[in-house]
N, C-alpha and C positions, 0 to 999 in steps of 0.2 A: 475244211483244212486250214490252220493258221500259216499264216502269214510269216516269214522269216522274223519279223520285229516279233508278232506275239509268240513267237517260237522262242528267243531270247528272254524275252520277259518272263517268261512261264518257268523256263528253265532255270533262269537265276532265282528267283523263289524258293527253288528248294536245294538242297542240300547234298552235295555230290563228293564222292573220293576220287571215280575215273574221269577221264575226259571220254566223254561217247559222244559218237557225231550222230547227231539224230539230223541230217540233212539241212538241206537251203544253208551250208556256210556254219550253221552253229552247233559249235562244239561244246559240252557243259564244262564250267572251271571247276573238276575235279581238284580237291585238295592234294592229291598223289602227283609226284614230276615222275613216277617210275625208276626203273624200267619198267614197260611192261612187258607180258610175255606175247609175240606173234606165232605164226601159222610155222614155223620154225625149229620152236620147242615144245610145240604140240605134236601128239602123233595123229595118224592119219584119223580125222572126224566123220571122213562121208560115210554117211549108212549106219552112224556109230549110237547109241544112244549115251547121251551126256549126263551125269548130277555135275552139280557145283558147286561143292561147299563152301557157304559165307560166302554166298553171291553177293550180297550186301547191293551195289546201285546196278547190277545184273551185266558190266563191261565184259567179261570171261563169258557168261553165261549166250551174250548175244552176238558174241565172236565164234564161239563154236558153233551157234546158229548159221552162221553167214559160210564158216567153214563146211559146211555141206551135214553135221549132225539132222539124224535125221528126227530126235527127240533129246530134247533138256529139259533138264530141271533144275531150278533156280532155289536152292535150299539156304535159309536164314533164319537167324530166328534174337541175335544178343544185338545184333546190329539196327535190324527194323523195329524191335519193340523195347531197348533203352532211351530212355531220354538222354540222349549223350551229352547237350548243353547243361543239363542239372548235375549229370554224375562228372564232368570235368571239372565244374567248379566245386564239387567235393573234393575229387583228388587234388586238384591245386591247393586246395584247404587242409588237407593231410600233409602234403609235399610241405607247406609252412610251416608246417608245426613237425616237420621230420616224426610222423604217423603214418603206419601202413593203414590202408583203408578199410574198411569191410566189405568185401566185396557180394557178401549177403544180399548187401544193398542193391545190385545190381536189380535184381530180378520180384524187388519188395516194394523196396521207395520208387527207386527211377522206373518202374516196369510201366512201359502207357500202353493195353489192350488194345489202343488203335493203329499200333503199329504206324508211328509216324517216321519210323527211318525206312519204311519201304515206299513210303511218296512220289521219291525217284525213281524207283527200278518201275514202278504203274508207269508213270508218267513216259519212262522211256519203252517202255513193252508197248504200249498207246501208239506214240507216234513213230514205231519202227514197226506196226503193223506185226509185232511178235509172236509168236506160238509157245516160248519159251513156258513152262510152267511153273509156278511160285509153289515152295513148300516151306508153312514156317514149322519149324521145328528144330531143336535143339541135339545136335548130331552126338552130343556126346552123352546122351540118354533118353535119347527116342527108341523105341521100337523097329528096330532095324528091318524085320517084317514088313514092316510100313513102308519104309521107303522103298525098298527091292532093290536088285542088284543092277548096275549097269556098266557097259562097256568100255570105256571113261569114266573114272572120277577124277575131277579137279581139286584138289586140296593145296590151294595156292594162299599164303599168307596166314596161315591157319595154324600149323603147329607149337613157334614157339610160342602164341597165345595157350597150353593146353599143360594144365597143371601134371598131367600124365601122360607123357608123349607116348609109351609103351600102346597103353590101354586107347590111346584114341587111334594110331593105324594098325591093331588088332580092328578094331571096328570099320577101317577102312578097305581092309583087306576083305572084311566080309561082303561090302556092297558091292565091288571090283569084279569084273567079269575078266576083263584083259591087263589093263593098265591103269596106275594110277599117278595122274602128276601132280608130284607133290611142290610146293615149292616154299622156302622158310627162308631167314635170317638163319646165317653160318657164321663158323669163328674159323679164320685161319691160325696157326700158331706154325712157324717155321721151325721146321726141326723136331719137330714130332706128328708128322702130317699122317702115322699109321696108328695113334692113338685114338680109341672113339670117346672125344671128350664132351661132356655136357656143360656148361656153364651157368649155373644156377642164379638169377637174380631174386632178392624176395620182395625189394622195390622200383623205385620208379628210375634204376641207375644205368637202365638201359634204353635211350629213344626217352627220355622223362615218362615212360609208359605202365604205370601199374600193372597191365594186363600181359607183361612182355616176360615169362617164366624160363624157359630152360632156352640157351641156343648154343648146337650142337657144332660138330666137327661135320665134315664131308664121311669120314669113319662110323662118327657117334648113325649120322643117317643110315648109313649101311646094314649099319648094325641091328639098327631097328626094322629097318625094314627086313631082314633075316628072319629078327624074332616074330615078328609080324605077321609072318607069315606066307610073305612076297618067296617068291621063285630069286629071285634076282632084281637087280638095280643096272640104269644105264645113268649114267652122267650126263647131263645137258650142257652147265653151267655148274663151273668148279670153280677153287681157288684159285686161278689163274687170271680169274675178273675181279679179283680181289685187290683193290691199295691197299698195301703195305703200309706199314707206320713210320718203316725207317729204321734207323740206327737207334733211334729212343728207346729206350726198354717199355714194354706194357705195363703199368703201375697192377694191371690184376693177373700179372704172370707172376710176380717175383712167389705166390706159395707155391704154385707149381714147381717154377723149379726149385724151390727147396724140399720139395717133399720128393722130387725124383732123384736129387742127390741123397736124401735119406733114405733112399729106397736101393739103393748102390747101382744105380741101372747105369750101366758100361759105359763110358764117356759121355757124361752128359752134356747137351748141345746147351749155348746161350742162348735162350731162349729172348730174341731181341727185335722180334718182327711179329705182328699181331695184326689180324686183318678181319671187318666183318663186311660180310655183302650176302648178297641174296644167292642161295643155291638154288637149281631145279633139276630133278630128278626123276625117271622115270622108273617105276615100281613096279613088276612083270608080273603075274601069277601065275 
């Protein structure tokens, strides 16, 4: 057994997003301040069987362990096996030269077969004595056969990463026995909060993040998860945990509302409040 000091040592070595308490006092310095999601916004785990998609350092994966699931699985597969140090400093190198990136590259240049962004999620499954099970694989064309369906899916941080929001919680919908909690990056926009809007970035103008594609409305979610295939939607976490921008106008509203004045739609609101934060939602089948 290490010792609290080579328990820290070990941990700071590698490379972390959550803070997981792997015991004796130390907690790893996750790069994420959260929020994160607790026992709260999750529905009932005991007896449950869990996937986890983009387990990435396995924090979800060995919370629902702890929550009484009674089988997970820790699915990754863009996160454990890019070189994220080589491909940042790509995109920083795109971002300067105002270049969208190839993202080609992800899975050709940067791709390391030894999977060193799962270092962490071993090292924490190791010393939290875990049962959790690692699958690497690519959720958004893998062989859904493979994976199989289970009673819980977590799909937390995951969508507005996904160039086809449609087509990836069709596929989510397929693994899904009961429930699936989704949780993404949302747009509030005041004044039209029954519109399901998408917001399209094609660079890095959202979070400095090349990988950060469409984010949605509380609506746009709904809506998707209808087409989807979902029975229904509960709300966790709405726009109501949302900061407001204030009186200022959103400098990426003002086409909106000229295209909904063009559109003659019945007294149109100033649109003069913009808000993004993290939604969570649960996805019923």
């Amino acid at each position: 057994m290490l010792s609290a000091e080579e328990l820290r040592a070990r941990a700071d070595s590698l490379g972390w997003f959550h803070p997981i308490d792997l015991g004796q006092g130390v907690v790893t310095r996750g790069l994420s301040k959260g929020p994160f999601l607790g026992a709260e916004e999750l529905p009932d785990l005991t007896g449950k069987s869990v996937l986890d998609i983009g387990a990435w350092d396995g924090y979800y994966s060995f919370l629902a362990e702890r929550l009484g699931a009674a089988r997970v699985v820790a699915l990754d597969h863009y996160v454990w096996g890019v070189d994220m140090v080589a491909r940042e400093k790509y995109w920083a190198a795109c971002a300067q030269r105002g270049e969208l990136p190839d993202h080609e590259r992800d899975t050709t240049e940067f791709w390391r077969p030894e999977l060193p962004g799962r270092r962490a999620f071993d090292f924490a499954r190791e010393v939290l004595n875990s049962k959790v099970e690692p699958m690497v694989a690519d959720f958004a064309t893998v062989d859904l056969d493979t994976v199989g369906r289970f009673d819980v899916v977590l799909y937390l941080g995951v969508l507005y990463h996904m160039k086809e929001p449609l087509r990836a919680l069709e596929r989510l919908r397929k693994v899904t026995k009961e429930v699936a909690v989704i949780e993404t990056q949302a747009i509030a926009v005041s004044g039209v909060e029954e519109l399901g809007l998408l917001q399209f970035f094609a660079g890095d103008e959202f979070m400095h993040d090349f990988g950060n594609w469409y984010i949605p409305s509380l609506e746009a979610i709904r809506q998707l998860v209808r087409a989807a295939g979902f029975s229904g939607m509960t709300t966790v976490v709405g726009p109501e945990s949302a900061q407001w921008s204030g009186s200022k106008r959103h400098p990426r509203l003002a086409a909106l509302r000229r295209a909904l004045q063009r559109s003659g739609t019945p007294s149109p609101v100033d649109h003069q409040r913009c808000a993004y934060y993290r939604a969570v939602v649960h996805a019923h089948v």
